[in-house]
Backbone as CSV, one residue per row, in Angstrom:
resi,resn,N_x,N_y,N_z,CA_x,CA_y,CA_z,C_x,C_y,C_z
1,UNK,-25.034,8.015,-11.944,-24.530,8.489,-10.653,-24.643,7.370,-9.618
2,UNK,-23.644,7.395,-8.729,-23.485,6.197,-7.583,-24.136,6.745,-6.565
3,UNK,-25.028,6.462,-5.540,-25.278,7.034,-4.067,-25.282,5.999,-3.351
4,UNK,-24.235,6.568,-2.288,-24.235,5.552,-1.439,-25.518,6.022,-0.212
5,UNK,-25.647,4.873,0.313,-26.511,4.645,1.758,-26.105,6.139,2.310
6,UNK,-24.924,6.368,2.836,-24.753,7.467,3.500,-23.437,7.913,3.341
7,UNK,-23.229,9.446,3.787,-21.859,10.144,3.311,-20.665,9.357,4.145
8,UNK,-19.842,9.063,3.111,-18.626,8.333,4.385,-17.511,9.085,4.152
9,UNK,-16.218,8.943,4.728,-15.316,9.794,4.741,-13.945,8.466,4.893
10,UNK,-13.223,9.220,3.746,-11.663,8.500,3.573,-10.617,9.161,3.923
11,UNK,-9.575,8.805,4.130,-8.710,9.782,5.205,-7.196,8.849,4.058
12,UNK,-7.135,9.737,3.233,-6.021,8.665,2.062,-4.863,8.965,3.466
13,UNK,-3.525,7.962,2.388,-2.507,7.676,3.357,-1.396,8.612,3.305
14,UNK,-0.617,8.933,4.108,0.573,9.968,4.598,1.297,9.167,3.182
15,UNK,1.895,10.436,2.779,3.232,10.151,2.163,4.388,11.126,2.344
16,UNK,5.046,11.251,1.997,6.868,12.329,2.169,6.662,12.657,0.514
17,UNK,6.364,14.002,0.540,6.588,15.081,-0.557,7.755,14.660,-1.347
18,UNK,8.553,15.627,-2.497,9.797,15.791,-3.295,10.816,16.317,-1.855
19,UNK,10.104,17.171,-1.118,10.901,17.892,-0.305,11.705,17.117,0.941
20,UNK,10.915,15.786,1.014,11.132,15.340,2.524,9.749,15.127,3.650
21,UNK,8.999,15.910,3.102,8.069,16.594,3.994,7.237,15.169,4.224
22,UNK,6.317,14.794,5.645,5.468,13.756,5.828,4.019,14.320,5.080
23,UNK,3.640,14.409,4.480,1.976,14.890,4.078,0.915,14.008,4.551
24,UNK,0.120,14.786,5.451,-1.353,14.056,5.963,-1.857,14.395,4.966
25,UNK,-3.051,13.873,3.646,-3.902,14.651,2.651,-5.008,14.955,3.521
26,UNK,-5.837,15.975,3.092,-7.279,16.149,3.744,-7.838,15.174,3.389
27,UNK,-8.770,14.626,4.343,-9.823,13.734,4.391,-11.289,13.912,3.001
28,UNK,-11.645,13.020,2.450,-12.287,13.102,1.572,-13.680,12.486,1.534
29,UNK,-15.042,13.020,1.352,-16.182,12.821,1.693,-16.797,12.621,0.555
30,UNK,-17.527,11.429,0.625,-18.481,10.744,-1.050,-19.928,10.396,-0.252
31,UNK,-20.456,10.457,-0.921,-21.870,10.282,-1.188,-22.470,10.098,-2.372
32,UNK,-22.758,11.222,-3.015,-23.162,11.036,-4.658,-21.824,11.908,-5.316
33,UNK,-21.366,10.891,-6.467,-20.481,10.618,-7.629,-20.670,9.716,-8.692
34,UNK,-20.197,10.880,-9.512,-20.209,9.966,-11.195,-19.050,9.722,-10.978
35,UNK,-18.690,8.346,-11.507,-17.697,7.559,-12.180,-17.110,7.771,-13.734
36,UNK,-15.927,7.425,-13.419,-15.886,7.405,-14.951,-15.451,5.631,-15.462
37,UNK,-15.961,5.651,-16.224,-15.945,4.180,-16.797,-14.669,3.916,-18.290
38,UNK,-13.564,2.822,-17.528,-12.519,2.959,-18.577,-12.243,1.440,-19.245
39,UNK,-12.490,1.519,-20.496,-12.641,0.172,-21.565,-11.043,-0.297,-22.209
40,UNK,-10.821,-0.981,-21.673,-9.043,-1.057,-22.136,-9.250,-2.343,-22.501
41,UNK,-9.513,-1.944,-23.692,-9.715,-3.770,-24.853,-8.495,-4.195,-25.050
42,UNK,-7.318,-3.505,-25.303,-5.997,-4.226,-25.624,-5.740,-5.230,-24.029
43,UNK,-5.889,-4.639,-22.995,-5.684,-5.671,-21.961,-7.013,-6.291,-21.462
44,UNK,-8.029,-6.530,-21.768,-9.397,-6.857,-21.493,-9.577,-6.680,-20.489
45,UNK,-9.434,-5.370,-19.901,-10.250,-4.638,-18.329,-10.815,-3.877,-18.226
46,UNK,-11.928,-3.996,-17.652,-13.004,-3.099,-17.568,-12.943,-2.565,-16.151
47,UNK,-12.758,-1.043,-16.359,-12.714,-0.499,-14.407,-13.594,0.558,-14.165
48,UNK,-13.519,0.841,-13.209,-13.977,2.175,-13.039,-13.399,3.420,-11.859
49,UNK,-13.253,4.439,-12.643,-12.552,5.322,-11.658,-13.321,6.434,-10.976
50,UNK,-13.052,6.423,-9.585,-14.049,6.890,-8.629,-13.126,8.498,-8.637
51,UNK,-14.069,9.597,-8.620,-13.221,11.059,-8.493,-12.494,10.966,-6.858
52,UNK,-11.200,11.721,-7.064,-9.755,11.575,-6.044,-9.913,9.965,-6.051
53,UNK,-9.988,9.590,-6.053,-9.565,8.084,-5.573,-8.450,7.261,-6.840
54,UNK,-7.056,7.144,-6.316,-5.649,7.149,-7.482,-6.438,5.642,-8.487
55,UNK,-6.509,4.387,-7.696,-6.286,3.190,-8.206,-7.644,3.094,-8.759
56,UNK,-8.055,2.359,-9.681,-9.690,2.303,-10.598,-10.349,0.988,-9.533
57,UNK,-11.419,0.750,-9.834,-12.167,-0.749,-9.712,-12.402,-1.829,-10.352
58,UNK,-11.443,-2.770,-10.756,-11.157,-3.653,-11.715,-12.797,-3.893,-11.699
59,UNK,-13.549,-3.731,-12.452,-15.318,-4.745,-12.703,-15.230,-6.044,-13.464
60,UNK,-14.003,-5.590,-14.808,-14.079,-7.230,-15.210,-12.754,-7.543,-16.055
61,UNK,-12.432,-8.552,-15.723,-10.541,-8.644,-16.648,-10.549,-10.069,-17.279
62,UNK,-10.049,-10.102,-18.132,-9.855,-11.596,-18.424,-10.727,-12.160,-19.179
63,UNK,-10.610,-13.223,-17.940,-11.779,-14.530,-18.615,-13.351,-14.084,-18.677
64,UNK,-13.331,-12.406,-17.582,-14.403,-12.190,-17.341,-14.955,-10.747,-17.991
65,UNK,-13.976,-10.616,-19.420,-14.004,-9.285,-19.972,-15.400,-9.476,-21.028
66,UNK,-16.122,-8.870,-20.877,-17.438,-8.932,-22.163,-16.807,-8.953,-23.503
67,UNK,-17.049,-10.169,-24.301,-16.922,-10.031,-25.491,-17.918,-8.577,-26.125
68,UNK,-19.280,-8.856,-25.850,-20.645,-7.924,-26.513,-20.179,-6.713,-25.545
69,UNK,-20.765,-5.699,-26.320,-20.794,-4.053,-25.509,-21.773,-4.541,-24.519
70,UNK,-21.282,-3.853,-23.299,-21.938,-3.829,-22.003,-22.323,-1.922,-21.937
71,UNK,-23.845,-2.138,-20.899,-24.337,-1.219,-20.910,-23.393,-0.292,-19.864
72,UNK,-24.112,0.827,-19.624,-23.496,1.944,-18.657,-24.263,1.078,-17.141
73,UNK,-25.462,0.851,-17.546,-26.119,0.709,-16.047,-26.021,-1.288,-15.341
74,UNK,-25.547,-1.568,-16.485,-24.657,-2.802,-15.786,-23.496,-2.801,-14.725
75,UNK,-22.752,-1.886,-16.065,-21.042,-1.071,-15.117,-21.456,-0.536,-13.811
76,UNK,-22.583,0.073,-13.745,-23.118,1.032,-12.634,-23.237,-0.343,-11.195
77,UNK,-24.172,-1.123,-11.948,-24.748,-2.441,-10.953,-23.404,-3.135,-10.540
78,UNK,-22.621,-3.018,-11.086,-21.271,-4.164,-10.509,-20.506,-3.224,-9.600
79,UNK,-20.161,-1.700,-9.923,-19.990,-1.274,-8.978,-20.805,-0.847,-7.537
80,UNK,-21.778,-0.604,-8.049,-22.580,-0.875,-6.910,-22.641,-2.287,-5.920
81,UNK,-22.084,-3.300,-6.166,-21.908,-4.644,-5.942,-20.806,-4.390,-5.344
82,UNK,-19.585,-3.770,-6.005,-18.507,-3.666,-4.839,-18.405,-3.180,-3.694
83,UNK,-19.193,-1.816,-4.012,-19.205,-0.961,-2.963,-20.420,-0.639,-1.865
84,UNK,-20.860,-2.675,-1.958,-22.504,-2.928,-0.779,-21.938,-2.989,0.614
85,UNK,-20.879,-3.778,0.564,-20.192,-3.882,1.833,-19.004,-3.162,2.493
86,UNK,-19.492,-2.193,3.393,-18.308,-1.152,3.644,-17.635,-0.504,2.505
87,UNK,-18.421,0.108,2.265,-17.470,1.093,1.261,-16.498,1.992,1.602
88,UNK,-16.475,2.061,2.453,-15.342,3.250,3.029,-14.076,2.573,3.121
89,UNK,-14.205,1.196,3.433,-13.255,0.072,3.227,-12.485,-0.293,2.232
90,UNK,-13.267,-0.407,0.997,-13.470,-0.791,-0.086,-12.398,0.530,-0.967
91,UNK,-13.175,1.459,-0.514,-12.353,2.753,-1.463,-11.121,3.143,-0.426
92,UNK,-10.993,2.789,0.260,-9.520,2.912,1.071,-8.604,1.965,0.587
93,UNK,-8.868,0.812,0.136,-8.233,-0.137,-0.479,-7.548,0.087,-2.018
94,UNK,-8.359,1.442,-2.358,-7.950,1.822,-3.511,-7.011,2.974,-3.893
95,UNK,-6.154,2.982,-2.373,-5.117,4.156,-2.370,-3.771,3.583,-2.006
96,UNK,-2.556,3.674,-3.036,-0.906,3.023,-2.428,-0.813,2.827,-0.945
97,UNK,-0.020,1.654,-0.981,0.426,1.826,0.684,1.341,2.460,0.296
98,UNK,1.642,3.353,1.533,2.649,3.983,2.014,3.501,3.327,3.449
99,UNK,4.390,3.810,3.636,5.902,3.191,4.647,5.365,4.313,5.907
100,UNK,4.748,5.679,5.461,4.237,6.846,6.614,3.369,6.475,7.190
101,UNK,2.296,5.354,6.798,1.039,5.227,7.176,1.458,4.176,8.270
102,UNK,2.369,3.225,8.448,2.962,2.549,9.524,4.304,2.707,9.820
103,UNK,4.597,3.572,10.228,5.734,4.139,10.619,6.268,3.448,11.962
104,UNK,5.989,2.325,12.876,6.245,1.382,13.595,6.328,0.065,13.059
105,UNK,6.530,-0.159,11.703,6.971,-1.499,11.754,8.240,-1.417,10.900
106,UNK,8.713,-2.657,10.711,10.130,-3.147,10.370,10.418,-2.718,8.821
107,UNK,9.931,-2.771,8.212,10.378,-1.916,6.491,10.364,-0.248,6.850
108,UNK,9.670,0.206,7.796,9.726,1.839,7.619,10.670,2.246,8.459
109,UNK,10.888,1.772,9.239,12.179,1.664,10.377,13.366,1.264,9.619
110,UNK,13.570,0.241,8.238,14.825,0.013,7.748,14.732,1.026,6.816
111,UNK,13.972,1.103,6.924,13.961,2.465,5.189,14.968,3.771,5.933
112,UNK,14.312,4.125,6.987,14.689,5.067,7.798,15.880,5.590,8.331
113,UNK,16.961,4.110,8.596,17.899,3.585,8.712,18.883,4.028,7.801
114,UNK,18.183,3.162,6.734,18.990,3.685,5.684,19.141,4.711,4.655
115,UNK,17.877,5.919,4.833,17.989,7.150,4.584,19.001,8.042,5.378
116,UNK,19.151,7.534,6.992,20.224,8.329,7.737,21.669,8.036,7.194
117,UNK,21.838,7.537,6.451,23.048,6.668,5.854,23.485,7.728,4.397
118,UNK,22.389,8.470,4.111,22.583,8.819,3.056,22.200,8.629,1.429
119,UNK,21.558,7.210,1.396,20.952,6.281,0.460,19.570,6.654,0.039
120,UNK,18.944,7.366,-0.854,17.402,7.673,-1.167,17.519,6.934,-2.034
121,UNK,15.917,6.629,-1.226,14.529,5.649,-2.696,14.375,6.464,-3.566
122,UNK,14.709,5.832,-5.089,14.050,6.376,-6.056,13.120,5.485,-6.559
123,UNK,12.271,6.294,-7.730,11.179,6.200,-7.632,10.918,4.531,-8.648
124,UNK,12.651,4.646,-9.382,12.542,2.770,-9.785,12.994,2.218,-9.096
125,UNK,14.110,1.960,-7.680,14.020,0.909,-7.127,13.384,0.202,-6.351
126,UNK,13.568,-0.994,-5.832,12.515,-1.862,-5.108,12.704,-1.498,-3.759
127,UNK,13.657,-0.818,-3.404,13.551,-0.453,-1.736,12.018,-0.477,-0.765
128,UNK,11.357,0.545,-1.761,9.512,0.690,-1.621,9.131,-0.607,-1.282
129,UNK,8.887,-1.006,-2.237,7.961,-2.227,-2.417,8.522,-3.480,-1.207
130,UNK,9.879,-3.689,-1.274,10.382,-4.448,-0.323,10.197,-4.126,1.436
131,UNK,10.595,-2.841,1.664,9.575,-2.001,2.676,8.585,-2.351,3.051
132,UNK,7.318,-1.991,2.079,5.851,-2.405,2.099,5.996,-3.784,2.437
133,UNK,6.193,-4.808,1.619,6.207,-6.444,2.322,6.645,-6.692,3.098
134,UNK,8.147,-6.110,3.903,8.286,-6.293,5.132,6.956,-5.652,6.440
135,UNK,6.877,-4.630,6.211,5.373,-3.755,6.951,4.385,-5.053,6.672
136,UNK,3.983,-5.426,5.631,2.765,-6.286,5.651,3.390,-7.452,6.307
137,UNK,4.467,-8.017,6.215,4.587,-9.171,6.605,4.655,-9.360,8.295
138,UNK,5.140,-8.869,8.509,5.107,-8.278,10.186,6.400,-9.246,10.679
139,UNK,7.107,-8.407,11.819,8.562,-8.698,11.994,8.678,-10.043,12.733
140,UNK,7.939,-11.542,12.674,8.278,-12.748,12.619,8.425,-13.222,11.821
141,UNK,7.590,-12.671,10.299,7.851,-13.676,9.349,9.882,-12.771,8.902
142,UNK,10.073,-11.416,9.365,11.179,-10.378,8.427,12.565,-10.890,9.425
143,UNK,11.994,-11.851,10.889,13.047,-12.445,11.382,13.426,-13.715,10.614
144,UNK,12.564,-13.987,10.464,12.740,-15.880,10.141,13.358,-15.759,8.197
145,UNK,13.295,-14.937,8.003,13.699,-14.587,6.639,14.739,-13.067,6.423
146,UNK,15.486,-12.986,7.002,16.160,-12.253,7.379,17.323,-12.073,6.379
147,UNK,17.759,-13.412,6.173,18.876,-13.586,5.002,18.007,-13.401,3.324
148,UNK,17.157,-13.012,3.115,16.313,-12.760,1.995,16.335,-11.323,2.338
149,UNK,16.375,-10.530,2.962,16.148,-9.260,3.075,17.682,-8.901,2.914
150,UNK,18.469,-9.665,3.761,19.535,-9.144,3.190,20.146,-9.117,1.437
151,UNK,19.672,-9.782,1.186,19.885,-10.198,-0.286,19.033,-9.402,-0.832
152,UNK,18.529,-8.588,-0.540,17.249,-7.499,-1.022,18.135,-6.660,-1.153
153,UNK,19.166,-5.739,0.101,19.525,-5.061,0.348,20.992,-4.918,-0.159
154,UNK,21.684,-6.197,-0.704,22.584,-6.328,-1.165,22.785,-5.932,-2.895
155,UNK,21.393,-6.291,-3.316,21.202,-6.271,-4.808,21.017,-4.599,-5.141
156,UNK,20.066,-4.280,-4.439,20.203,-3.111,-4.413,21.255,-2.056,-4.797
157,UNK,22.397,-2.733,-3.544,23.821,-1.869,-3.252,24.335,-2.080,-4.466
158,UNK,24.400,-3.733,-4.800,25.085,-3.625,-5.843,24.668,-2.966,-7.527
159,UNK,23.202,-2.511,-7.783,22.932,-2.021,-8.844,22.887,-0.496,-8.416
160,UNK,23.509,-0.110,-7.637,23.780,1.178,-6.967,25.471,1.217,-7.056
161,UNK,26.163,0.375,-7.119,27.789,0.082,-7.352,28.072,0.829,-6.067
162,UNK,27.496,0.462,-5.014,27.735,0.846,-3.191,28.345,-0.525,-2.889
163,UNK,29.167,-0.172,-1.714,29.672,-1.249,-1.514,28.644,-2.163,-0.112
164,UNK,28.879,-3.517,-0.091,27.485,-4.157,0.965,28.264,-5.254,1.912
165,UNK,28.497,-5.268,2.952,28.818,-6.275,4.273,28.073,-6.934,4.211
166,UNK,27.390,-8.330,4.312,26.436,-8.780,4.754,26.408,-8.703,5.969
167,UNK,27.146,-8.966,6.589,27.165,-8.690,8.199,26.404,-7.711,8.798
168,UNK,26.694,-6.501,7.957,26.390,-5.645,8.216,24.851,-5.011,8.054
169,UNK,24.463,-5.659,7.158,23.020,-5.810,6.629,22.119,-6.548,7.465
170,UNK,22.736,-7.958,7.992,22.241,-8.403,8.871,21.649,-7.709,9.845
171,UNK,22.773,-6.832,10.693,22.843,-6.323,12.157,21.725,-5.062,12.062
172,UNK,21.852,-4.265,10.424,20.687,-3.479,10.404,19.182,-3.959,10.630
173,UNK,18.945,-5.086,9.704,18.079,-5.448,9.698,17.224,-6.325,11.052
174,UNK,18.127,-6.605,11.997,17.783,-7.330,13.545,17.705,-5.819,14.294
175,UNK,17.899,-5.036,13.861,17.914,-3.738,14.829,16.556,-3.316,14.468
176,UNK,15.983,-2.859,12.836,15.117,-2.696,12.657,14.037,-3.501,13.193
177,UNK,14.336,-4.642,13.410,12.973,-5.541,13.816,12.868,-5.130,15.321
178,UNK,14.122,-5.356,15.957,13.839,-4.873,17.270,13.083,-3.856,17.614
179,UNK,13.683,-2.556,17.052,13.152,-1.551,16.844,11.513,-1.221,16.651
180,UNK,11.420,-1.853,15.869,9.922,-2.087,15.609,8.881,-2.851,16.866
181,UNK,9.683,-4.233,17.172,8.899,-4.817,17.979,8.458,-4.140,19.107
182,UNK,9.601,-3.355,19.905,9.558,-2.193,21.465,8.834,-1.263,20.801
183,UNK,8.296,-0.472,19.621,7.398,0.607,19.180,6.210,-0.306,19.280
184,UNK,6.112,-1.109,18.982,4.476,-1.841,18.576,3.674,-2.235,19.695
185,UNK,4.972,-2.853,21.224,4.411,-3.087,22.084,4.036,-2.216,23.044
186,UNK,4.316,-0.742,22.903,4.094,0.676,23.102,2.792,1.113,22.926
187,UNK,2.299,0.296,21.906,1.150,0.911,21.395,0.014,0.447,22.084
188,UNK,-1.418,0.959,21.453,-2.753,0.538,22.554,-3.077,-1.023,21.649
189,UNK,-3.507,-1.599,22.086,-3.886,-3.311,22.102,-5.063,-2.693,20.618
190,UNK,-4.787,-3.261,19.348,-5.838,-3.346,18.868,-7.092,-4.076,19.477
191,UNK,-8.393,-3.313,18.893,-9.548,-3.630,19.330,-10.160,-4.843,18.800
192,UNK,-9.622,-4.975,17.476,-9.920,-6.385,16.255,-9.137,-6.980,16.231
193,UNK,-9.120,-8.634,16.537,-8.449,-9.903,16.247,-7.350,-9.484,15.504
194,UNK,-8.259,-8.849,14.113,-7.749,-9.703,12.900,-6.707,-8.772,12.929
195,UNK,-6.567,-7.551,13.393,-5.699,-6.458,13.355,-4.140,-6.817,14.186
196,UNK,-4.513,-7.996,15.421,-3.556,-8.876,15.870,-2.509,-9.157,14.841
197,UNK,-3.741,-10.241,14.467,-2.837,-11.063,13.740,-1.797,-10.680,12.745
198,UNK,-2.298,-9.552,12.343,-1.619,-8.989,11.118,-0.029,-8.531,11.476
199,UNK,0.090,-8.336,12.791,0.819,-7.356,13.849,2.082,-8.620,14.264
């Protein structure tokens, strides 16, 4: 069994149901939990999966997979090693981003765009993921690379056999940033640097 220092609380991320719907999940409270411990010798990773929590805890992959059987209370000690510093951090890190959870920046705003259009993400194309890196990348680097997004958005269309303007892709995509930039500067001044920078 894991115990942490003290009960902390994770608040996983918004997503949009089958239906459409935005879903807040209820907030989730750890303290003491068993793990379950998962041995995947064909890919040499050793993880561990924390109860509700989707993504595991890589403990060891690779170069760093135990040849010899490793004990339970080793597995125990390395996770305990992950989870010394901010754990609440740590196991938040271990849930998908979502496009709901920043709903002011430039991928959730083009997503948005182009759901009013008629166009849904499914669950194999890259729309998501391209989304998400625009959101992480934040709308100087999604200006200065703008013609890559269009070419995101083009490939797309075309393995969709939709027809694609670039022009037109363009003008979405400078709207979305705009868009984004007047929401962000709306908002309250993060309290952390680093939360700046990211921005």
């Amino acid at each position: 069994m894991i115990s942490l220092k003290e009960e902390i609380t994770i608040q996983p991320p918004p997503f949009t149901d089958a239906s459409g719907k935005v879903v807040n999940p209820k907030e989730i409270k750890l303290k003491d939990f068993f793990p379950n411990y998962i041995d995947n010798t064909r890919n040499k990773v050793l993880s561990a999966q924390i109860p509700n929590v989707p993504y595991p805890v890589v403990l060891y992959a690779n170069n760093d997979y135990p040849e010899d059987i490793i004990s339970k209370k080793d597995l125990q000690s390395k996770l305990e090693e992950f989870l010394s510093d901010n754990p609440a951090q740590k196991i938040r890190s271990l849930y998908p981003k979502t496009l709901e959870e920043t709903p002011n920046s430039p991928g959730t705003i083009l997503s948005g765009m182009i759901k009013s259009l008629g166009i849904v993400m499914t669950s194999n194309c890259s729309c998501r993921r391209h989304a998400l890196k625009m959101n992480e990348m934040g709308n100087d680097w999604c200006e200065e690379n703008i013609d890559t997004i269009v070419g995101w958005l083009r490939e797309e269309a075309s393995r969709r056999k939709l027809p694609f303007i670039d022009a037109i892709g363009k003008l979405m995509v400078g709207r979305a940033i705009k868009k984004s930039r007047k929401l962000l500067a709306n908002l309250p001044v993060p309290e952390n640097d680093e939360d700046l920078d990211k921005e």
